[in-house]
C-alpha positions in Angstrom: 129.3 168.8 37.9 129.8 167.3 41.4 127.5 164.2 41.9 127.3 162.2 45.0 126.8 158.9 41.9 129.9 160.0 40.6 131.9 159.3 43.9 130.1 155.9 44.2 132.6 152.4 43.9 130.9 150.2 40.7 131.2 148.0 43.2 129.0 149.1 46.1 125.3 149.6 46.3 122.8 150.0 48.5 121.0 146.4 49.8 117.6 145.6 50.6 116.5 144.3 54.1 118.1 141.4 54.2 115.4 138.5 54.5 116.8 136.3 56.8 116.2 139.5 59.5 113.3 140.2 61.4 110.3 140.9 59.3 108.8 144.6 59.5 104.9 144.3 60.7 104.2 144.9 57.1 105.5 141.1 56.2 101.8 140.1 58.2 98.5 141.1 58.0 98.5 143.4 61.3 100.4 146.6 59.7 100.6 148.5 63.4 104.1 148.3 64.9 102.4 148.0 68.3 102.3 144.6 70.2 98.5 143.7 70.5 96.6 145.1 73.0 99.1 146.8 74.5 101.2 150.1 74.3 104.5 148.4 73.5 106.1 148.7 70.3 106.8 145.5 68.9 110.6 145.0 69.1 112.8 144.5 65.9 110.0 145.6 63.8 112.4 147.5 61.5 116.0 146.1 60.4 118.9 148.4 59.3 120.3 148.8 55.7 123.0 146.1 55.3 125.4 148.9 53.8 127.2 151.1 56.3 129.3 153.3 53.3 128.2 157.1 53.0 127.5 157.4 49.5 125.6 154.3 48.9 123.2 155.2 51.2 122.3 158.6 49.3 122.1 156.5 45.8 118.6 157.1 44.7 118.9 155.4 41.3 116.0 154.3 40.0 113.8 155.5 42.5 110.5 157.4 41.7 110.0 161.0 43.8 107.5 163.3 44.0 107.7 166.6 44.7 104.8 169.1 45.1 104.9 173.0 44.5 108.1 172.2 42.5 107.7 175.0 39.7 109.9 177.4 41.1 111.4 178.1 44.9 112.4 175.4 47.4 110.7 172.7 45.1 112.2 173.2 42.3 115.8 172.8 44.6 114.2 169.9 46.1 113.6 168.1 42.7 117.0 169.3 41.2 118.5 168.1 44.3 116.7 164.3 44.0 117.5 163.5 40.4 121.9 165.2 40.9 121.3 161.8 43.2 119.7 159.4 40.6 115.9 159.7 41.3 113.4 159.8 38.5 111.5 162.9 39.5 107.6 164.1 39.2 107.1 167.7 40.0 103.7 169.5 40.6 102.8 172.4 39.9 99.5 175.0 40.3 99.5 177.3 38.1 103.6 177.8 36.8 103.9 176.3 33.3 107.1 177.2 33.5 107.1 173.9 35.6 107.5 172.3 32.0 110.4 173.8 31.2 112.2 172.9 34.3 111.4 169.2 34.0 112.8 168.7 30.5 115.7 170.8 32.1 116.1 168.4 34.8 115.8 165.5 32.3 119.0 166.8 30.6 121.2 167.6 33.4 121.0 164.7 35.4 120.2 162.0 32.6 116.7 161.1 35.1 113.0 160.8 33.6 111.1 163.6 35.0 108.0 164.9 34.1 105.7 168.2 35.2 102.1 167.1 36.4 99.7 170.3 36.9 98.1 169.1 40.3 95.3 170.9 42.6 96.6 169.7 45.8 93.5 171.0 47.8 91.9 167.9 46.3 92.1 164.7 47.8 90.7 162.6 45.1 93.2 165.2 42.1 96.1 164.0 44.2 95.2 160.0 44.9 94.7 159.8 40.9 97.7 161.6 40.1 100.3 159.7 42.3 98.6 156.0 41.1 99.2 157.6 37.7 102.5 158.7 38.3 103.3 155.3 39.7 102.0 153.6 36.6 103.8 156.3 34.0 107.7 156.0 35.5 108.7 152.6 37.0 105.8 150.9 38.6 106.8 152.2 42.3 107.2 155.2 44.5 110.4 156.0 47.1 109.5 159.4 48.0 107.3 162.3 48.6 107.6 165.6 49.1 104.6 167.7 50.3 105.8 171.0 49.5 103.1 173.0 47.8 102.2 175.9 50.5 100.8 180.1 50.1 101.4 182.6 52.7 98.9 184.7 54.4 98.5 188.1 53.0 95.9 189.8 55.1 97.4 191.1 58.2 95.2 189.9 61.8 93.1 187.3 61.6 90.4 189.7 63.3 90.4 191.1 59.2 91.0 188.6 57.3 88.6 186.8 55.1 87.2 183.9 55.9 87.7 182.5 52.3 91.6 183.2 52.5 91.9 181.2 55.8 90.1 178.5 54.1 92.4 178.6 51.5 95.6 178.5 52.9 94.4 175.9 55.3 93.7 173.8 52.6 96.5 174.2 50.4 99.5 174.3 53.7 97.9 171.1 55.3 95.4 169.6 54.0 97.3 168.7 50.7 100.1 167.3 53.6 97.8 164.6 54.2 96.1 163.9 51.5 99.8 163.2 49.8 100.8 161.4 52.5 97.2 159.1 52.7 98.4 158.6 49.0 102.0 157.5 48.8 101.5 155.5 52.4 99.3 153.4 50.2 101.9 152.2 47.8 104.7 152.2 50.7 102.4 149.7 52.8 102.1 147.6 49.6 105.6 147.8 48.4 107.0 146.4 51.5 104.2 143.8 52.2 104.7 142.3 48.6 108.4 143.0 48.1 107.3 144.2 44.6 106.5 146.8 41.6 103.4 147.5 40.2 103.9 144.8 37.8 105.1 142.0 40.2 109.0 142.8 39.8 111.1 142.7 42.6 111.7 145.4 44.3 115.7 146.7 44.2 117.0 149.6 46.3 114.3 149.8 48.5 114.4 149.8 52.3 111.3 152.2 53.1 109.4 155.2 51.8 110.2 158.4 52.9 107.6 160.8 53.5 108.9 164.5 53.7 107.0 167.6 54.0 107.7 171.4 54.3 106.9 172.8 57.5 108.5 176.2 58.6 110.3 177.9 61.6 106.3 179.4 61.8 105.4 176.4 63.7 107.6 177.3 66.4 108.0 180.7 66.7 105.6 183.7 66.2 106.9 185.8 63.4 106.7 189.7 63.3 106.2 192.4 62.2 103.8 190.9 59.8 100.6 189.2 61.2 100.0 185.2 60.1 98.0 183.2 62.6 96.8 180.9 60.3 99.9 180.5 58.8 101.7 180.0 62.0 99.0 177.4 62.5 98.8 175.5 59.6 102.8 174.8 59.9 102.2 173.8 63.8 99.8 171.4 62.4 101.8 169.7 59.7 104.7 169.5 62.0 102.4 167.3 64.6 100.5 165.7 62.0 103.7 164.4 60.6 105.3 163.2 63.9 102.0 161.0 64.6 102.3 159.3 61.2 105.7 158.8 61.4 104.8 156.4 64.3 101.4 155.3 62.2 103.9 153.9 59.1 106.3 152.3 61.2 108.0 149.0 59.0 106.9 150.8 55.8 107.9 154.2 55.5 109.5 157.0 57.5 108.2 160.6 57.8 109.9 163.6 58.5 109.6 168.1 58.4 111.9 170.5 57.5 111.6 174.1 58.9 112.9 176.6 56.6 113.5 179.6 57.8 113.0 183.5 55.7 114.2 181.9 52.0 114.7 184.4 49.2 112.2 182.9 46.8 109.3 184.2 44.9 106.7 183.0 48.0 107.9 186.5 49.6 107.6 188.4 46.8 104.9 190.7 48.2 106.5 191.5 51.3 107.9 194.9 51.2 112.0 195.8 51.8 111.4 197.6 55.1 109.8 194.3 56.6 112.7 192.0 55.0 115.3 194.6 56.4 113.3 194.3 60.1 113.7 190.3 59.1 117.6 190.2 58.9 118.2 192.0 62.1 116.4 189.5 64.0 118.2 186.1 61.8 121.8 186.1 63.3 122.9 184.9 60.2 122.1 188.3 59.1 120.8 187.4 55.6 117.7 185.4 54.3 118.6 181.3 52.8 118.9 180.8 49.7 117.2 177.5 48.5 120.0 175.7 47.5 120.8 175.8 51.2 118.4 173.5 51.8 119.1 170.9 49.7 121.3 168.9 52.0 118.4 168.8 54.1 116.1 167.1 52.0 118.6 164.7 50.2 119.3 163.2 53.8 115.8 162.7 54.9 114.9 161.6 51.1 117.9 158.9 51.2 118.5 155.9 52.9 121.5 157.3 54.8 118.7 158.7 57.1 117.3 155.1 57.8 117.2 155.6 61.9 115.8 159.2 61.1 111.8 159.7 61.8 109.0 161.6 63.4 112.1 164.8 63.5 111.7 168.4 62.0 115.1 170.0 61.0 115.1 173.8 61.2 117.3 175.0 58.7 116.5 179.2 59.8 120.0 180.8 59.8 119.6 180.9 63.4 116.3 182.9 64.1 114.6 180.5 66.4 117.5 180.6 68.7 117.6 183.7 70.5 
């Protein structure tokens, strides 16, 4: 099987910051990358990777990922994706046991530890515990996380829809984006402060964390036929939410949103063929993704190739939001 590893030199690796560089603002005690009292940045507060090769830069060996709503669907691509490119892998999962299965699948196709972690990511203390645990169990660090975990709306206007179901999908579409990102930007700020592991190792292979969640063409465009305000907002939200903390984590982490557009996984299930029909003559494409297709997306923002990349969302929609 094709593997961006297999293509690297023995020779060649990815490099930490260099010390003898400018420190990030996480090296001191003032963690903002804003110049005190003022609205300046503070310049040089980030340093490039020393390696400039291609394939280096997506080497992920040995790094620890996270990905939520990884049972099936775009996570489960996501996850397969990270460990083809050496990552140990975590993935959560709701209610999908079959989540299990795909781990120890993962495990023996790629030759990466990854393990299945049943998470309710409407809970902010659930998913705190779970990544310090998951931190603990794999290699005493974290590289990556992917907020992915999201349910569509089901009941038509919001003039008729339940108050409970906005609740829910509210919760579960944004609020898990930041409570995974208040989690992992707690071992990111540390990692690079200390330069080390859990257990006082140094850190190799690391340059920054990479925050990533899954936000959707819905947050720019208003999709019809079917009616999905809420929806539509919560993806808005996460997209915004995600630009601010990009700037918030500065010198410690990056943070980044992809846009799918209509995918073909089981998240659509319930929408009937007429509507999916009426969906493909507006995509120019003329077809739904499939999620493989965005795996290129998510290895880039993941990897350290994407080091100048934050605070962007990439739309990967087949061309809907274009015309």
């Amino acid at each position: 099987m094709f593997s961006l590893l297999s293509l690297r030199s023995p020779a060649t690796h990815s490099e930490p910051i260099a010390t003898h560089q400018v420190p990030s603002p996480m090296m001191a005690d003032n963690t903002t990358p804003l110049k005190d009292g003022s609205g300046s940045f503070k310049h040089y507060n980030t340093v490039a990777p020393q390696e400039e090769k291609v394939f280096p830069l997506f080497n992920n060996k040995g790094k620890t990922a996270i990905v939520t709503g990884a049972g099936a669907g775009i996570g489960l691509a996501v996850a397969q994706a990270l460990a083809e490119t050496g990552a140990n892998v975590a993935i959560w999962y709701h209610g999908n046991k079959k989540a299990l299965d795909r781990a120890k699948e993962i495990e023996e196709e790629y030759g990466v530890n990854c393990r299945a972690y049943q998470v309710d990511v409407t809970d902010q203390k659930h998913v705190k515990e779970v990544v310090d645990r998951i931190v603990e169990e794999f290699n005493g660090r974290l590289d990556i996380m992917v907020a992915n975990a999201g349910i569509p709306w089901t009941q038509g206007s919001f003039l008729d829809g339940e108050i409970d179901h906005y609740r829910k999908v509210m919760a579960t579409d944004m609020d898990s984006v930041y409570y995974c990102a208040y989690a992992a930007g707690q071992h990111w700020r540390r990692q690079k402060k200390e330069g080390t592991d859990l257990s006082g190792k140094k850190l190799e292979n690391f340059y920054s964390g990479s925050f990533i969640a899954t936000a959707s063409m819905s947050g720019h465009i208003v999709n019809i036929p079917q009616l999905q305000a809420a929806y539509n907002g919560a993806k808005a939200a996460i997209i915004h939410f995600v630009k601010s903390i990009a700037v918030e984590m500065v010198g410690f982490a990056r943070a980044n949103t992809i846009s799918p557009g209509y995918m073909a996984t089981e998240i659509s299930d319930f929408v009937p063929p007429e509507t999916k029909s009426i969906w493909r003559d507006k995509i120019p494409m003329g077809r739904e993704g499939e999620a493989h297709e965005l795996k290129g997306a998510y290895v880039y923002l993941a990897s350290d190739i994407s080091s100048y990349t934050t605070g962007t969302d990439i739309i990967v929609d087949g061309g809907y939001s274009l015309p």
